[in-house]
C-alpha positions as a LaTeX table, in Angstrom:
\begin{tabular}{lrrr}
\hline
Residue & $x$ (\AA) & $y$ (\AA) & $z$ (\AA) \\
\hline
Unk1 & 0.00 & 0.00 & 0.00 \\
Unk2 & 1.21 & 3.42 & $-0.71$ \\
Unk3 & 1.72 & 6.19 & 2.01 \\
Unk4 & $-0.59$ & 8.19 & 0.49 \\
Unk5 & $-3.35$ & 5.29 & 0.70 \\
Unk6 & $-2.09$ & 4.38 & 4.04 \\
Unk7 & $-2.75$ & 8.14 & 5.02 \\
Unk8 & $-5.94$ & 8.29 & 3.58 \\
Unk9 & $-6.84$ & 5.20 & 5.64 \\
Unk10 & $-5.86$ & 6.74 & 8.61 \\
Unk11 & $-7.13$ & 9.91 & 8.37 \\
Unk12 & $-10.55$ & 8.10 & 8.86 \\
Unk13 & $-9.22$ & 6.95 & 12.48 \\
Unk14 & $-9.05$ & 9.76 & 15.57 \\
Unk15 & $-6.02$ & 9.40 & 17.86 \\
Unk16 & $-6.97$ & 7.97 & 21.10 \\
Unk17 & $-5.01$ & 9.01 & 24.43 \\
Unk18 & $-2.99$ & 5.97 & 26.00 \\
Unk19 & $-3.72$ & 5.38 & 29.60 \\
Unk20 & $-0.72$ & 5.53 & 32.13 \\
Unk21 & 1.93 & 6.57 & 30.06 \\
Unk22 & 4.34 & 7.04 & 32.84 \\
Unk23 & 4.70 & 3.35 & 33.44 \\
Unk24 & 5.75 & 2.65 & 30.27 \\
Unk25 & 9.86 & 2.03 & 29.52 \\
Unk26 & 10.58 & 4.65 & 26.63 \\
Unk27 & 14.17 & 5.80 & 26.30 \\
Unk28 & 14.94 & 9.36 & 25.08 \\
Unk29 & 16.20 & 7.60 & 21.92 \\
Unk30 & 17.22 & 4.58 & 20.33 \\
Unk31 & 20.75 & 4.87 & 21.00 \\
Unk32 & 20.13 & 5.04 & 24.87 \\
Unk33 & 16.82 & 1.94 & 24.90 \\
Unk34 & 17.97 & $-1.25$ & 27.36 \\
Unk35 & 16.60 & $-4.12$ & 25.59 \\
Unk36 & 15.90 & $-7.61$ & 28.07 \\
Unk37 & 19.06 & $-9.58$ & 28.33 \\
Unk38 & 19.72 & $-13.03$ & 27.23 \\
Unk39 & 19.47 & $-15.44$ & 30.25 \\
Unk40 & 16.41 & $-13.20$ & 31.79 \\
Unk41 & 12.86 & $-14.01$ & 32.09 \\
Unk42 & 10.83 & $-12.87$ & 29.33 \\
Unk43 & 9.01 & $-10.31$ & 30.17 \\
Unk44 & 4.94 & $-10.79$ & 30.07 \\
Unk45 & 2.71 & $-8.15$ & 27.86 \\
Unk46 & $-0.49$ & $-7.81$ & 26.02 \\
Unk47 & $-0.35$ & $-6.98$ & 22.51 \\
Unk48 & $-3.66$ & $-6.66$ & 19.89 \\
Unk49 & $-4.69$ & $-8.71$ & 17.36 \\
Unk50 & $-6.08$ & $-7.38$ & 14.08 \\
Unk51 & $-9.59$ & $-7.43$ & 15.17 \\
Unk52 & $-8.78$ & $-5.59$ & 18.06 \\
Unk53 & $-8.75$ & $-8.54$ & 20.84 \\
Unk54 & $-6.26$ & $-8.79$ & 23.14 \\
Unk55 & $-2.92$ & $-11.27$ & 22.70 \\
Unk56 & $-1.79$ & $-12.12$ & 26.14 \\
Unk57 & 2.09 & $-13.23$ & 25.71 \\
Unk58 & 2.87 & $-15.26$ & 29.30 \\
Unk59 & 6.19 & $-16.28$ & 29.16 \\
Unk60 & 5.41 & $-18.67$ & 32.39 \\
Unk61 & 2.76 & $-19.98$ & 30.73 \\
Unk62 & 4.61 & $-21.52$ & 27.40 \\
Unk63 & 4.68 & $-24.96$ & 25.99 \\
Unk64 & 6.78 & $-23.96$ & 23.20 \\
Unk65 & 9.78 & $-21.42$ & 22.07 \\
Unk66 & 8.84 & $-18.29$ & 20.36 \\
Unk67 & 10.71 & $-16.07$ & 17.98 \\
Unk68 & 9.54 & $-12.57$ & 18.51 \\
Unk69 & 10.43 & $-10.14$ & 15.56 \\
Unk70 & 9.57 & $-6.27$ & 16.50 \\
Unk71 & 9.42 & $-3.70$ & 13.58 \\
Unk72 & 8.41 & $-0.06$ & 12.98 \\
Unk73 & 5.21 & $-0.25$ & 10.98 \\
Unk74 & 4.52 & $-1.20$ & 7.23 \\
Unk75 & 5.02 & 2.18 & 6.13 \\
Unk76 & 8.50 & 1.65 & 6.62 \\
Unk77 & 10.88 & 0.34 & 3.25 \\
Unk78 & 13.23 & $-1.37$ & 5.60 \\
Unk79 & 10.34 & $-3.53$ & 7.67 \\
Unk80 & 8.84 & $-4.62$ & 4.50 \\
Unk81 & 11.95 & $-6.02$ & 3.23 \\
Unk82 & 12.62 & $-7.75$ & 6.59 \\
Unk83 & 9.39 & $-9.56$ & 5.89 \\
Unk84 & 9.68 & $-10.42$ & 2.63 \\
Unk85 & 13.26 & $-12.17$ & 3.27 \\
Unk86 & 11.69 & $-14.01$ & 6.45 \\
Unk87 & 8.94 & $-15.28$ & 4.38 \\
Unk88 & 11.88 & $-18.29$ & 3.15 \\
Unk89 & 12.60 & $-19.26$ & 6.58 \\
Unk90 & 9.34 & $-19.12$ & 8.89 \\
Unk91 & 7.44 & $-22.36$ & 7.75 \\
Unk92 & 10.38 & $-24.17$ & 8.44 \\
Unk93 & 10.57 & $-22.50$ & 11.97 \\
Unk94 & 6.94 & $-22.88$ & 12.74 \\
Unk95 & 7.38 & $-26.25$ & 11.56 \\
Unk96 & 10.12 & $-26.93$ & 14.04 \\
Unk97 & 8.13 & $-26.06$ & 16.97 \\
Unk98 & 8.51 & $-22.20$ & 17.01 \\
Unk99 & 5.39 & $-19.60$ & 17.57 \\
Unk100 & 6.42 & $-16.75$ & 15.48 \\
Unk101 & 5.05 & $-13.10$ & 16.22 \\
Unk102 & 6.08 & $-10.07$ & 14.67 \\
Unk103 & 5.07 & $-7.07$ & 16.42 \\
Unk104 & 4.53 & $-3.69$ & 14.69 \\
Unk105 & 3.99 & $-0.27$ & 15.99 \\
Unk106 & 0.80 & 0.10 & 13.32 \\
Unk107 & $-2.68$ & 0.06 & 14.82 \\
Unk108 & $-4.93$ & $-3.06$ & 14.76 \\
Unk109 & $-7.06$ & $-2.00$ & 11.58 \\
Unk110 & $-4.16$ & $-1.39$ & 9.60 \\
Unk111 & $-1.73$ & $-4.35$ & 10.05 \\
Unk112 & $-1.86$ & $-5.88$ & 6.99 \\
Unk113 & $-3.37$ & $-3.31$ & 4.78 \\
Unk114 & $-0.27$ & $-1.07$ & 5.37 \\
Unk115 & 2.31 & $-3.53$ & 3.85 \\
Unk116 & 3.22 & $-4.06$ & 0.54 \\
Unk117 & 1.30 & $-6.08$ & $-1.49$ \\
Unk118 & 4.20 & $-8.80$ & $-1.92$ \\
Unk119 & 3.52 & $-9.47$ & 1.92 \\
Unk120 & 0.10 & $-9.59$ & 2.35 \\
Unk121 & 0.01 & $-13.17$ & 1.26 \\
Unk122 & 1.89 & $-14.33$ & 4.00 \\
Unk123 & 1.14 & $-16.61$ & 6.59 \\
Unk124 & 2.50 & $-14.66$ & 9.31 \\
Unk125 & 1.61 & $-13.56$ & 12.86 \\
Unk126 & 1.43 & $-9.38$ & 13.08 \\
Unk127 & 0.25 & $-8.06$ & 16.25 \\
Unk128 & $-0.08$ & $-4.50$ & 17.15 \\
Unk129 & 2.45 & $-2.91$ & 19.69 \\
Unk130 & 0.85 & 0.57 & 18.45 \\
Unk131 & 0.70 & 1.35 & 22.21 \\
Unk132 & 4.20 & 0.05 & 22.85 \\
Unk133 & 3.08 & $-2.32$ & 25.74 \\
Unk134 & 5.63 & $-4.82$ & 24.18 \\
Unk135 & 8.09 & $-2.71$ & 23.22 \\
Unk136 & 7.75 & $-0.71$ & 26.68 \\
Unk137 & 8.31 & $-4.38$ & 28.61 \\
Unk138 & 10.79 & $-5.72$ & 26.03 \\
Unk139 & 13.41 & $-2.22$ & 26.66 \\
Unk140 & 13.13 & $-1.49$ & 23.14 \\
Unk141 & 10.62 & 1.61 & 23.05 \\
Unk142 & 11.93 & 5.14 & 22.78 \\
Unk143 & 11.21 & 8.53 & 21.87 \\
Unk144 & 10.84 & 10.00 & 18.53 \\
Unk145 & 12.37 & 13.09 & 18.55 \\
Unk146 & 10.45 & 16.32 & 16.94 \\
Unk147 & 12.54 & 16.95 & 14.08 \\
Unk148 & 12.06 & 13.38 & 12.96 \\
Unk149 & 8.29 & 13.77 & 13.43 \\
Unk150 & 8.18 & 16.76 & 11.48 \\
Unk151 & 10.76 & 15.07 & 8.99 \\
Unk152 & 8.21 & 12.18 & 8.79 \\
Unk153 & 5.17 & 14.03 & 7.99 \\
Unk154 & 6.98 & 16.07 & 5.32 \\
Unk155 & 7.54 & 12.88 & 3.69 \\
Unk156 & 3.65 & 12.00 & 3.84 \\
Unk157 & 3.73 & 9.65 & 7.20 \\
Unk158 & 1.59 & 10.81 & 9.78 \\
Unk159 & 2.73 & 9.07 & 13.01 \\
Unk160 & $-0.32$ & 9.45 & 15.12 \\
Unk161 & $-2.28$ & 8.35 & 12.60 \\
Unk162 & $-0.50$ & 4.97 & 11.73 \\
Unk163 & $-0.16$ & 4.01 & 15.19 \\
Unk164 & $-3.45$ & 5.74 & 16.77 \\
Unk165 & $-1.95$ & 7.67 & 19.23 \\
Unk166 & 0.15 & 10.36 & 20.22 \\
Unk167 & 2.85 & 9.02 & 22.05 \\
Unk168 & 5.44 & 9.72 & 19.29 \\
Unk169 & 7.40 & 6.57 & 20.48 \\
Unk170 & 8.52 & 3.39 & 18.21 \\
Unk171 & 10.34 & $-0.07$ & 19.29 \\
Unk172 & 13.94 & $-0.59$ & 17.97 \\
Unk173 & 13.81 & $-3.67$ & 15.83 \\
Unk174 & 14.53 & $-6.66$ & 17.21 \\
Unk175 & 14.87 & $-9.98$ & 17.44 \\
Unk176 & 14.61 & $-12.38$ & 20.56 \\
Unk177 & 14.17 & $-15.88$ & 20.91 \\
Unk178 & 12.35 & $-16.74$ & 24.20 \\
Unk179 & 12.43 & $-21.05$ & 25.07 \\
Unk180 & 9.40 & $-22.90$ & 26.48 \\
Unk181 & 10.55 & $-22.04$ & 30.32 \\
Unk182 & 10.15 & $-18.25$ & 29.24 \\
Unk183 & 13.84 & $-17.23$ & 28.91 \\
Unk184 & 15.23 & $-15.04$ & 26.18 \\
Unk185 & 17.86 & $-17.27$ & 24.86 \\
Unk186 & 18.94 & $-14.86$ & 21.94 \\
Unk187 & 18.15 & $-11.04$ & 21.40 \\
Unk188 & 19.51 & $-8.95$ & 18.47 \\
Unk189 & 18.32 & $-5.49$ & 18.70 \\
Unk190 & 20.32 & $-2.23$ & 16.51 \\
Unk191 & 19.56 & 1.13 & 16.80 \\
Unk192 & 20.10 & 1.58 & 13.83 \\
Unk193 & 16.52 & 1.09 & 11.82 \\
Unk194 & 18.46 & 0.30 & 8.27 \\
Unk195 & 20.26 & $-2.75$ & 9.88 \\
Unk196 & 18.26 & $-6.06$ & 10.23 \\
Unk197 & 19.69 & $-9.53$ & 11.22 \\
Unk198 & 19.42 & $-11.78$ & 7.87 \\
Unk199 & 17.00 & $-14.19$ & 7.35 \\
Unk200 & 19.64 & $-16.96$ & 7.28 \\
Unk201 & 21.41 & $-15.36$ & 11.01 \\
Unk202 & 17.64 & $-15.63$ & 12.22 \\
Unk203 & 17.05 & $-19.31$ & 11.07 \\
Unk204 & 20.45 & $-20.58$ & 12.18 \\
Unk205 & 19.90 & $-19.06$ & 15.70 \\
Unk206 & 16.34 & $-20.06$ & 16.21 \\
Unk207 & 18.10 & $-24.03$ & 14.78 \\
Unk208 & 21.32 & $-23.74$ & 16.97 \\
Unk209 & 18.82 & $-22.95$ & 20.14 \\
Unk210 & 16.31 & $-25.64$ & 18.88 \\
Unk211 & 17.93 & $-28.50$ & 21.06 \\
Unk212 & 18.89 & $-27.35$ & 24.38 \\
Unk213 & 14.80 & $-26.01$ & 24.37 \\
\hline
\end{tabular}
């Protein structure tokens, strides 16, 4: 979908106000977020589906691993090209045993209909972080500053719109692997939003992990 379509879509929705934002973990920026540590619990957080339902992720509460895969929205070039290169590698990890979620910062109505086309075929898991619950739990959230927000909108992105609210906050993407007992066994997360682990780093950790799970 283009950003233009995406805005008109959400120019239909009005921003909502989030409810306690100052228990939520946002860092000043990404540079300074402080991401859960391999070897720690997971942390537990609700995320939405696309019909607006909660998803309840219970890390003491698993019967198998999960490979959790944060990104900024599906306005964003660099997300949708993360998805299409996981699209060779997912069916074999779902197939091994893995729940796969990818979490985005876009609000529940516009999951799907805000990535490319090329993705909307694919079997995956999105859920909506758009309130940064996740992100906020995961130490991944952090503040966009107001030169990128105005930098954003001059390229036709409205923020507020895409993620329904006005918290001006996105996650870092990431990647963490979290095993059956609930413990983050592997987490890849760069500040910087152009660099994504490879689909082929993502498969062989998930693999390598695979065993000791």
């Amino acid at each position: 979908m283009s950003i233009r379509l995406l805005l008109a879509t959400c120019a239909l929705f009005a921003v909502t106000p989030i409810g306690n934002t100052a228990e939520l973990n946002i860092a000043p920026n990404a540079e300074a977020v402080q991401p859960v540590q391999v070897g720690e619990q997971a942390p537990q957080f609700t995320v939405q589906q696309v019909d607006g339902s909660d998803y309840d992720f219970n890390p003491r509460q698993r019967q198998r691993p999960a490979l959790i895969i944060t990104f900024r929205g599906g306005w964003c070039p660099f997300c949708n090209m993360q998805l299409q290169e996981l699209r060779h590698v997912v069916p074999e990890l779902k197939a091994s045993g893995y729940e796969v979620l990818f979490l985005s910062a876009d609000r529940p109505e516009i999951l799907y209909s805000s990535l490319k086309d090329e993705n909307q075929q694919l079997d995956y898991t999105i859920l909506s972080d758009a309130d940064m619950q996740a992100a906020s739990a995961l130490g991944i959230a952090f503040k966009i500053p107001a030169a990128d927000i105005e930098r954003m909108a001059t390229a036709g992105l409205d923020l507020e719109a895409a993620t329904g609210n006005a918290l001006h906050a996105l996650p870092v993407p990431a990647v963490f692997i979290v095993d059956a007992a609930g413990i983050v066994r592997f987490a890849y997360v760069n500040p910087d939003y152009r660099v994504r682990l490879s689909a082929d780093k993502v498969r062989a950790a998930a693999m390598g992990l695979l065993q000791p799970l």
